[in-house]
Each structure stands twice: as structure tokens, then as C-alpha cells.
N, C-alpha and C positions, 0 to 999 in steps of 0.2 A: 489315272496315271499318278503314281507318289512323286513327293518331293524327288526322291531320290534320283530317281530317271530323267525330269524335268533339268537337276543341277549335270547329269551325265550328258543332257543332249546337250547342254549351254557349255561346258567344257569342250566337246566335241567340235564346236562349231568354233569358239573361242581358240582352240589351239589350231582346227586346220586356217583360218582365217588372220591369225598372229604373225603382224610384220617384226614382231622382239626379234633382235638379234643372237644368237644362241651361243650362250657362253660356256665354259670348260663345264661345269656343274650342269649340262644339260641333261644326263639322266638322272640326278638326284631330285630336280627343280623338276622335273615333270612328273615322277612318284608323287613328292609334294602335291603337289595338285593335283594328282588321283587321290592322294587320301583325303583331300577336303571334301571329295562327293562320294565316294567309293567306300566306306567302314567295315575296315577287317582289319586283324593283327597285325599282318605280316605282306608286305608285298615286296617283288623283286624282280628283277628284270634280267635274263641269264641268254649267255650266248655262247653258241655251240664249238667247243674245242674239240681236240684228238682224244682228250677224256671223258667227255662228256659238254659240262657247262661250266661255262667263267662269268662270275659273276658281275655284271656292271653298278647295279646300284641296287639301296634296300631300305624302306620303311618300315618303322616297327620291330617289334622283337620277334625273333625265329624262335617257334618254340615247338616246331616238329622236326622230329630224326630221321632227316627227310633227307638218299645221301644220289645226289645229282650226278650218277658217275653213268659210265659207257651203255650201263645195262636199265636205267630210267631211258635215257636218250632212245636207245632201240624200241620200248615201248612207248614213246612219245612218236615213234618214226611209223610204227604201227597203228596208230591209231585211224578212224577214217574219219574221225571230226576234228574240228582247227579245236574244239573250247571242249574237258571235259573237266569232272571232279572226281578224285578219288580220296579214301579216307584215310588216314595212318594215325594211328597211337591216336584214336578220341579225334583227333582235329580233319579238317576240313581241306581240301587240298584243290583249287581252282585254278586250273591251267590251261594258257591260251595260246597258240602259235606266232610266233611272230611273220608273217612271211612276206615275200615280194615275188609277185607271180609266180604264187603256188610253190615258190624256195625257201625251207624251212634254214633259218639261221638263229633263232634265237627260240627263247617262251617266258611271260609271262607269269609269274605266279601270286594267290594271294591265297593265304594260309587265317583262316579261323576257326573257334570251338565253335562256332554255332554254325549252323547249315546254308545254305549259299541259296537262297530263290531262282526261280527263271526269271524274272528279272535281274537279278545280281550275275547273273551268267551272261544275259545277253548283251546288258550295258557294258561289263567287263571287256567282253567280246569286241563290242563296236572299240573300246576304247585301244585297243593292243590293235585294232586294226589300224587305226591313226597313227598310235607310236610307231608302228613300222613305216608309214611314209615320213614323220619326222627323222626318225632315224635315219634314212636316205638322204634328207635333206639337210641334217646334221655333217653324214660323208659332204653332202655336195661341195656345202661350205670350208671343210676343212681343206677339200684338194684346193677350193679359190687361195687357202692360205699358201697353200703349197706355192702356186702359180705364183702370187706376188712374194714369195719369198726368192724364189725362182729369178723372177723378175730383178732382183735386188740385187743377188749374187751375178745379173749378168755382167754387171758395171767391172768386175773382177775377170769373168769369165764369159765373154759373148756367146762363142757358138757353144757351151754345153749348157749354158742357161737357155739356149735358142730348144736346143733340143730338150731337154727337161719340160719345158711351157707345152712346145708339140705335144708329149707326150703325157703331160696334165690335159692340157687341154682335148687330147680323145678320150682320156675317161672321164671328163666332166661332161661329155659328149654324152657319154653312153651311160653313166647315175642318171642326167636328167630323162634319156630315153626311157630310163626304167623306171623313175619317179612320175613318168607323166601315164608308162602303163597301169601301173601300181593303183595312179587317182581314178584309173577310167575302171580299172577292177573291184572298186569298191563301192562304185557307184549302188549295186542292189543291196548289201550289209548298210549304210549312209540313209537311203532313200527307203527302206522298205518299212523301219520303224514311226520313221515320219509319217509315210503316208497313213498307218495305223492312229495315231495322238489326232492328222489330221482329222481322216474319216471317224475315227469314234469321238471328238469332240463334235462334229457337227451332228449325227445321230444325236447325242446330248440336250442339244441344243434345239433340236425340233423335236427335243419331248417325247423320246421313242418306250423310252423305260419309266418313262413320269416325270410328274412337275416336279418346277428347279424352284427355289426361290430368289429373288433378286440380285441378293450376290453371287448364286450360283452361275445363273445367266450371265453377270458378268466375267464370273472365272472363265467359265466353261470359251468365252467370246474370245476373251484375252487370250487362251490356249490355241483356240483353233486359230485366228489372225499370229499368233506367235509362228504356229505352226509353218504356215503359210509362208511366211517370211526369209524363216530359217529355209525350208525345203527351197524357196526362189533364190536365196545364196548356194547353198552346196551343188544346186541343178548346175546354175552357171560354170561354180568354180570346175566341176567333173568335165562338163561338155566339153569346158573350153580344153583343159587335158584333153582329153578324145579329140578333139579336132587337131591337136596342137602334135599327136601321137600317130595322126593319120588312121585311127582305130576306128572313127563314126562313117558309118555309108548307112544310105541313105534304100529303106524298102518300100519301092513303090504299087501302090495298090490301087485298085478303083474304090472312092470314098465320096462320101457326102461331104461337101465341105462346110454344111449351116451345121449336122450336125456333131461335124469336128469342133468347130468354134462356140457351139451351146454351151459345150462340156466346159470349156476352158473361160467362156463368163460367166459357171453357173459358180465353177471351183474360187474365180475371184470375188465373187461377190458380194460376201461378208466384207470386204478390203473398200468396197463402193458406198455399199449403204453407212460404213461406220459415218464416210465422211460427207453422206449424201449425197455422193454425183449418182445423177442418172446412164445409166448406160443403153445406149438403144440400139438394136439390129435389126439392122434393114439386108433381106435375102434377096437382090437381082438375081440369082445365078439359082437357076433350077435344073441344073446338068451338075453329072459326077463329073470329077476329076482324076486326075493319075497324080499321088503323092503319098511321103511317108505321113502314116495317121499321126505316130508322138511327135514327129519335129514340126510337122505342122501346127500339129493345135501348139507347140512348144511357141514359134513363131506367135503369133495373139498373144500367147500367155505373157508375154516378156513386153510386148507392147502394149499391153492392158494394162500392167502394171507399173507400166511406166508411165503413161496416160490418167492411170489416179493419184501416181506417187506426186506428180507435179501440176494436179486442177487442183484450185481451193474447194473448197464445203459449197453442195449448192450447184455444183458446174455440171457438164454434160460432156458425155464422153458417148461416141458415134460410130459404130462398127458398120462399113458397107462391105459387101460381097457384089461382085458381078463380072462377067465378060466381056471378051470382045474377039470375034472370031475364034480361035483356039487358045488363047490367051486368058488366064484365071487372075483377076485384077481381087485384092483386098487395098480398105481404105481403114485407116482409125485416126479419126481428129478427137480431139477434145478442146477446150475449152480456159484451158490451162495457160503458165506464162508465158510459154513458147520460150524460143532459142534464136538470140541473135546470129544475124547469116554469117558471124564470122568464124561461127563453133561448127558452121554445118558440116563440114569437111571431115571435124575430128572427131566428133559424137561417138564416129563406128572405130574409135582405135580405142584398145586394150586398155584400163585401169584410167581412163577419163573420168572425172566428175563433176559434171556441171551443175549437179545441185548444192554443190560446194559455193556457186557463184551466184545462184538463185535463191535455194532453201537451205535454211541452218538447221542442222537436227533430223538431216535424213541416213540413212545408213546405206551404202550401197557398193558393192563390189567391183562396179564401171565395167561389168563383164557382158550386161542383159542384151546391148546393141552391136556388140562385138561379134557373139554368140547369133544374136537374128541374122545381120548381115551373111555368117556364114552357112546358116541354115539355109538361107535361099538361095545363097552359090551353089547348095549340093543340089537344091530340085533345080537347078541352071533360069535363075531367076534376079532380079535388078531390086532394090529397095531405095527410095531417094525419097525424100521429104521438103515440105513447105510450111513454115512458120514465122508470125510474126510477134516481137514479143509483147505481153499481154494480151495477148487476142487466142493464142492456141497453136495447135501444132498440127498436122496432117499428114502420117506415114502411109507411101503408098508401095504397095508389092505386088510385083508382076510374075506370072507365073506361065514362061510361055509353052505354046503347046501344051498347055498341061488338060487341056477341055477333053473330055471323052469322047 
């Protein structure tokens, strides 16, 4: 993977992740910061009028005779890919849709002499797919201005400020309903590149195509645990949209449950040995079960890494499976600082950070426990935990009726 794509995923992640406040210069300020990863002449961001396109902002100099009127837009409307390129006058002409569930409203463009790779397409791609949920969230903010302007004016005028607010406030309603669709629709464009940098850094890394040498081994490590990282933020940030959209249900299947949870300590395991914990599974349960295969193993995944994020180097992290009558019981202790009983309550609420209270210099979204808790509501299931601190931690999950 080049630089170049490595700088597109870190922007990616950097602006969906970005608490800035967004100021009048919001489309200019995010150009900006596509051209610091993205090099090409000319980019712009156009949105669709009665004539064609109006232009919002632009980096670079235009140096194609390139005329954005009723009759581009109809072929733009034609098209059956969101990203293509076409050539005009020698230059290079990369255009990407903007959309919100599948509703074209804008496009993208970046204009060079030189030819545009498949990766300069698909990074492009990924990135106009974010602007389009910024730009939602850009609206959302402005109607909040509206409201508190609204708000202001009531002191003057009670009941049509009364009314105004109502009527703000049902379309803040319905931007956020289509901002939190928007996030759960993007979820395969987000996820699918990653899982590629994941899986071909570890091929890498156990030597498939030949020896590394030392620094290699360490790029190659730092890419995939990067990887890892990044994919364990945006999984959060998506799901929680989809749950939050009523868009996530849950497909329940007959499954192995050891070799559901294999996968998901094999994928964290790099994340284990960096820091030396042992991780060990113990299989009681030798019956299938009924449940969704990805939100299951998704459930482990979130509490594995939450279980390494917070053992020192050296500790032991303990995955049990087993049952009990028709009841599918998971345990994960570790060995870790554990959590004073007076956070126990809050852990599983939305944008908490207790490593803010315990470890300095961890990154994390406060989304992982948020996210498990509702995972096991959908297979109709109880999560509660026992910790003492510096001794460790022990999540337990019940999974009833779920036995075969």
C-alpha cells in the first residue's frame, strides 16, 4: 500500500471522527485537506441546480473547458457507477457522486494532465463518500443555528418562535434520520478497503511472497495493528448508526460458537502478543447454537479488545464458553486494572471513557460497550460484569435459549 492511500485512510478516519466545530469556510477547509493527500490540479465540489451545477468550492487552478451545464448533469444522471473518468482537451477529468441514500445532489471533481490510477479512484471515491455525510451534518448544524436564532426571536414573538422551533425541530428530525442512514450505508465502501491493508499486511507478515527484513517486519506490523485499530473505530462508529437507525436485525443461524470466537482471537492477535498477554480458550460448550455469526463473533471482538486495551504487558486474558440447560453462557476476565464499582453502571452508556481515568494515551471512541450491550439485546440476551481494581475484570454474557 503507498503512502498515498495510508494519508487517505488517516483523513478518512480523521474527519469522520472530528469533534471541530464547522465553520462558514466548511467547504473550502475540507478541499484543503483533500489536497494535502489527494495531488491533482484542480478539485471542486458542485451541486446540482435547474441548470446544471453551482459551484460550492475549489482548489487549484481550472484549466479544463469543462462546461457543467443541464447536458453534463443528464450524463452524469446516466451513468451506473457513483466514480468515473472522462478525458477533455489532454486533461484528465475524475468524478464522483455525491449522494445520500442513493440521492444524487451534488459531484465531486478533480481534474489533472496526468492519468488518475485505481487507487486514485478509489481513495477519491471513499473520500466524496464522507463529504457527503459531512455535508448533512454541516445542514444539521446550521438548522441548530436556525433553532437558537428562533429561540432568540421568541422573547419578541412567543407563539411564531413556538412555531418556527416545531418546525426546525422536525427537520432536524429527519437530517439526523438520514445522517444516521447515510452512516449505516456506507458501512461496505468504509470497511471493505480496510479489510484488504488488514488481510494483505498479515499475508506479508507471515512471509507468503518472501523474506522481510527487520524494518520491514516492523512496517508491515505497524500497518496491520494500524489497521486493526482504525477498522475497530469506524465498525463502532457504523453500528452504532444502524442501531441508533433501527436498520441492524439480527440473522440467526445454527453455528459453532468455538469456531465463531477462533476467528475473532485469531484476527486480534497481533494486538495480544505485541503486549505479551496470553490469551487462552477454554471450550465447555460442545453444542451449536442459534445466533447471528458477524454480531457474535463482533460481541468477543469488542471485549477482546477491550480486555488487551486495558492488561499491562505480561497479563492473561481468559475466554470461557459454556452452558447451562438451554442457555449459551461466554466469560472474558483478564487480568487487567479493572473498574471501580462506581463506573459499573455507566461503562455501557454512549461516548464514556474510562481509560481517560485509568490510562493516558489510549484512543478510543466510548462506543465498544455501548455497541456489545446492544448486540446481546438483539439475540434477547443480559451482559453484567465483576471487577476489582487492579485485580481484573470479568464480562459475563448470557445467551438464553440460544442452545440447539
Amino acid at each position: 500500500m503507498d503512502d498515498n492511500s495510508v494519508n487517505t485512510l488517516a483523513l478518512i478516519s480523521s474527519l469522520i471522527n472530528s469533534n471541530d466545530a464547522i465553520d462558514s469556510d466548511f467547504y473550502q477547509n475540507v478541499l484543503n485537506e483533500v489536497s494535502k493527500v489527494f495531488s491533482t490540479d484542480y478539485l471542486g465540489i458542485y451541486f446540482i441546480n435547474q441548470d446544471g451545477f453551482e459551484l460550492k468550492a475549489e482548489h487549484g487552478i481550472y484549466k479544463c473547458n469543462l462546461s457543467l451545464d443541464r447536458n453534463f448533469l443528464d450524463n452524469v444522471l446516466k451513468k451506473d457507477t457513483n466514480t468515473f473518468v472522462i478525458t477533455i482537451n489532454n486533461s484528465n477529468v475524475l468524478c464522483s457522486k455525491l449522494l445520500i441514500r442513493n440521492s444524487l445532489f451534488g459531484i465531486g471533481l478533480a481534474i489533472s494532465e496526468n492519468k488518475f490510477s485505481d487507487c486514485d479512484i478509489k481513495s477519491f471515491e471513499a473520500l466524496i463518500s464522507v463529504l457527503s455525510y459531512l455535508i448533512k451534518d454541516y445542514e444539521l448544524k446550521d438548522v441548530f443555528k436556525m433553532q437558537l436564532k428562533a429561540m432568540q426571536e421568541a422573547i419578541i414573538d412567543k407563539n411564531n418562535a413556538l412555531d418556527t422551533v416545531k418546525k426546525q425541530h422536525k427537520k432536524l428530525l429527519e437530517l439526523d434520520k438520514t445522517k444516521n442512514s447515510f452512516l449505516a450505508n456506507i458501512s461496505h465502501e468504509l470497511r471493505t478497503p480496510l479489510n484488504a491493508i488488514i488481510g494483505f499486511s498479515q499475508a506479508l507478515s507471515c512471509k507468503i511472497f518472501g523474506d522481510l527484513n527487520q524494518k520491514q517486519e516492523e512496517y508491515i506490523k505497524d500497518i496491520h495493528i494500524s489497521g486493526l485499530h482504525l477498522l475497530g473505530m469506524i465498525n463502532e462508529i457504523l453500528d452504532l448508526s444502524k442501531l441508533e437507525s433501527k436498520a441492524m436485525k439480527v440473522s440467526l443461524s445454527e453455528l459453532s460458537p468455538s469456531v465463531v470466537f477462533q476467528e475473532a482471537i485469531n484476527i486480534l492477535m497481533p494486538l495480544s502478543e505485541q503486549k505479551k498477554i496470553e490469551v487462552k480458550f477454554i471450550n465447555n460448550c460442545d453444542k451449536n447454537i442459534m445466533a447471528d455469526y458477524q454480531k457474535l463473533q463482533q460481541i468477543l471482538f469488542n471485549l477482546l479488545s477491550n480486555a488487551i486495551k486495558f492488561t499491562p504487558e505480561n497479563g492473561k486474558i481468559t475466554i470461557e464458553i459454556s452452558y447451562k440447560g438451554k442457555d449459551f453462557i461466554l466469560k472474558v476476565s483478564d487480568t487487567g486494572i479493572g473498574i471501580d464499582k462506581k463506573y459499573h453502571n455507566k461503562i455501557f452508556t454512549k461516548f464514556v471513557h474510562l481509560n481517560n481515568l485509568y490510562i493516558k494515551g489510549q484512543s478510543s471512541t466510548g462506543l465498544g460497550l455501548t455497541i456489545t450491550k446492544e448486540l446481546v439485546k438483539l439475540h434477547k440476551g443480559k451482559i453484567t460484569l465483576e471487577s476489582t481494581v487492579n485485580k481484573g475484570t470479568t464480562f459475563n454474557v448470557l445467551l438464553k435459549d440460544a442452545i440447539v
